[in-house]
Steps between C-alpha positions, in 0.01 A plus 500: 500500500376625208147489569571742813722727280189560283271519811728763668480720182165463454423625844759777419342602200186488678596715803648799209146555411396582800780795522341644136233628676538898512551628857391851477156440693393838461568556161150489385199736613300320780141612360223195528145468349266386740162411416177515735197360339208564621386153614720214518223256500284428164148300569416444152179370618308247253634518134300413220600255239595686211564833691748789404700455808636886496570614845625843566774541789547839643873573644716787588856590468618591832863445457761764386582306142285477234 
């Protein structure tokens, strides 16, 4: 008996957490980065031992956020 006292509070407890969560959806600005990069594939080819290994990527913002 006790173990399911403990069990039911538990779940209780459990289940008020979920009721924390704000509920004004809007509430924030709905602005979003996107980012296009140029290529999405990268053939790095042959690297030589020993190599820098720098490779540039070139993307774009094309989103409403920063």
């Amino acid at each position: 008996m006790k173990r399911t006292v403990n069990t039911f509070l538990l779940v209780a407890f459990v289940l008020s957490l979920f009721n924390a969560a704000p509920t004004e959806f809007d509430k924030y600005e709905n602005k979003i980065a996107v980012i296009t990069f140029k290529t999405e594939v990268i053939d790095y080819g042959t690297i030589r031992q020993n190599s820098d290994g720098k490779r540039f990527f070139t993307f774009v913002n094309e989103g409403d956020a920063p």
